[in-house]
C-alpha positions in Angstrom: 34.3 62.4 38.3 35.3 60.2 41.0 37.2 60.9 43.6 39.6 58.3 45.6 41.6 59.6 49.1 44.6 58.3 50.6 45.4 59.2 54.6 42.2 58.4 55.8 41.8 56.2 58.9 38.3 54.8 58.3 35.7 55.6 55.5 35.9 59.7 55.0 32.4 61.5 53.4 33.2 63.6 51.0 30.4 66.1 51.0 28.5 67.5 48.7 29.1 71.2 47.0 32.0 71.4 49.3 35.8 72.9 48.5 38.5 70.4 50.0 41.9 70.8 49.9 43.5 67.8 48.5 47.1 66.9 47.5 48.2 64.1 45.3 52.2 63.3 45.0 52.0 64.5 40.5 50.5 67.9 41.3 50.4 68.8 45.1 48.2 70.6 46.1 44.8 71.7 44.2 41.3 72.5 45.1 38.6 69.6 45.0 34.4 70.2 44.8 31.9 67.3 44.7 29.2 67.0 42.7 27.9 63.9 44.4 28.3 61.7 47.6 31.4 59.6 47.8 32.9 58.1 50.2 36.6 57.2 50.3 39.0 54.5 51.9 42.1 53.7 52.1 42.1 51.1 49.5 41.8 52.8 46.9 44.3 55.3 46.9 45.0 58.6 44.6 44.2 61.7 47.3 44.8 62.7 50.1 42.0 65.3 51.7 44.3 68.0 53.8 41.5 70.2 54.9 37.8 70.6 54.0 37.2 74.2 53.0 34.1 76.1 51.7 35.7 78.6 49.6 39.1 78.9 48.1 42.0 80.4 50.7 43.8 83.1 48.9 47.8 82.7 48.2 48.9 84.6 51.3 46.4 82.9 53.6 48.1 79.5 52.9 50.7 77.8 54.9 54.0 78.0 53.9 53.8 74.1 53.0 50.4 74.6 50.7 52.5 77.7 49.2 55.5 75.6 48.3 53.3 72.7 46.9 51.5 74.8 44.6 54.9 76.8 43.8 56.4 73.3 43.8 53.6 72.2 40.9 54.6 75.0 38.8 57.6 74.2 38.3 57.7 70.6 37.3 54.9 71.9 34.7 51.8 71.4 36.2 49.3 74.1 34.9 48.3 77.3 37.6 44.9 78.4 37.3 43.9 81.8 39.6 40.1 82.3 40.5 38.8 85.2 38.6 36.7 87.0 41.0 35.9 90.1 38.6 33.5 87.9 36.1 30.4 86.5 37.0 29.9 83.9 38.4 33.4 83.6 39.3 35.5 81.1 37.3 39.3 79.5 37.2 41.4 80.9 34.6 44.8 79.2 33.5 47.9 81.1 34.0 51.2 80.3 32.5 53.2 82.7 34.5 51.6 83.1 38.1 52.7 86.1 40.0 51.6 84.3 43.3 50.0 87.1 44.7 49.1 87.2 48.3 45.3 88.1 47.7 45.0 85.6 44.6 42.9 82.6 44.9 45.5 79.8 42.9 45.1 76.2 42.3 46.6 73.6 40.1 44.7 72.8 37.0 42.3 69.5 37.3 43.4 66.9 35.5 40.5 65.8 32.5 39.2 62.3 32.6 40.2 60.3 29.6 39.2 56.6 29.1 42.6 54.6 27.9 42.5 55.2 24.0 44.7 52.9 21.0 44.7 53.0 17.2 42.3 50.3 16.7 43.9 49.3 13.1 46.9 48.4 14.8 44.5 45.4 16.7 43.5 42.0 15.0 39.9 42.9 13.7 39.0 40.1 16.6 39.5 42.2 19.2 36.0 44.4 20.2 37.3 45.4 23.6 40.0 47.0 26.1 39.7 47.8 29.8 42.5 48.8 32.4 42.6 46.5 35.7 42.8 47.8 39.2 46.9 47.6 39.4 47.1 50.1 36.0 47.4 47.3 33.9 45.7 47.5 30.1 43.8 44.6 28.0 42.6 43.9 24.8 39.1 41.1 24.9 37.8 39.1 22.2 34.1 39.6 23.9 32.6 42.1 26.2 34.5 41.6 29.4 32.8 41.9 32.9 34.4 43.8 36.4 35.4 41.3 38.7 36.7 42.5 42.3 39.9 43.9 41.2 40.4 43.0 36.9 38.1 42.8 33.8 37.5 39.7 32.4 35.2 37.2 30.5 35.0 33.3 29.9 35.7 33.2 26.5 39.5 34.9 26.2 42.1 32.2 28.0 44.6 34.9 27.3 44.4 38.9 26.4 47.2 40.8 25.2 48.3 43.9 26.8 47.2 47.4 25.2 50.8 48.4 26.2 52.3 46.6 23.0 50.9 49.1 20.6 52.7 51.7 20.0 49.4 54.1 20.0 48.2 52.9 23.3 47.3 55.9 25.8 46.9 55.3 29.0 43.7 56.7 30.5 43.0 58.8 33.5 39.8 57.9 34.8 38.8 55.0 37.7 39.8 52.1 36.0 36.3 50.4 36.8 35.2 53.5 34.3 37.6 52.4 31.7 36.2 49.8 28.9 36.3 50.7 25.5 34.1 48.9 22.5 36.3 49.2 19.3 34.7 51.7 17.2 32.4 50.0 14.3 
């Protein structure tokens, strides 16, 4: 998974096998762990890292602000999950009705990472391809298209239509430099 951060004043290491705190402006606030080292800039913007944290703070040890946020979350339908301390090792469990107790451990649920998806037999058979450019926008290529600095593209298509115009396009939810798709065969 890859993580982008928003709020940060030069490049920011984002550790590795550490908690952070991070909010994004969909779900608030929700707990964040790296598997890997990244580092993040202000370019590429999605998160923003509030505090770096080992473990998990429960519920009442949370500002008033980081309460609301998650509280906040819950009610424009983002899903609740409460660390489960009792199993071993300890794991997240989804709750549809949180009691937002003081000793709980809660975060919002982290979002899966889906490549962009369509109903190929809706595309000319000429299309292999689709990628999603820097600025969200979606493409369909003739041939394999290469990352440039901030699109996909190749020097065989003069134009490529946009994935939006079919009605079974999905927009995806992982780094768009992650995001090409080879039609199925």
């Amino acid at each position: 998974m890859k993580v982008k951060c928003i709020r940060v004043q030069h490049y920011t290491n984002i550790t590795v096998g550490k908690v952070y705190e991070a909010r994004d402006n969909l779900t608030g606030v929700f707990n964040l762990k790296n598997d890997s080292n990244l580092w993040c800039h202000y370019d590429d913007a999605l998160f923003e890292i509030v505090t770096e944290e080992d473990e998990p703070k429960r519920f009442g040890e949370l500002d008033r602000d980081r309460q609301m946020n998650l509280f906040a979350a819950w009610l424009n339908g983002v899903q609740i999950q409460y660390l489960n301390e009792c199993v071993s090792p300890a794991a997240w469990f989804s709750k549809n009705h949180p009691t937002w107790g003081g000793g709980v451990c809660y975060r919002t649920k982290p979002i899966e990472l889906t490549k962009p998806s369509i109903n190929w037999s809706h595309v000319h058979e000429d299309y292999k391809w689709m990628a999603t450019d820097k600025n969200g926008d979606t493409f369909v290529f003739t041939s394999l298209p290469r990352l440039k600095r901030y699109v996909w593209s190749n020097d065989h298509d003069c134009e490529f239509p946009e994935a939006a115009i079919f009605t079974s396009f999905k927009v995806g939810t992982c780094d768009w430099k992650d995001s090409l798709v080879e039609r199925p065969q």
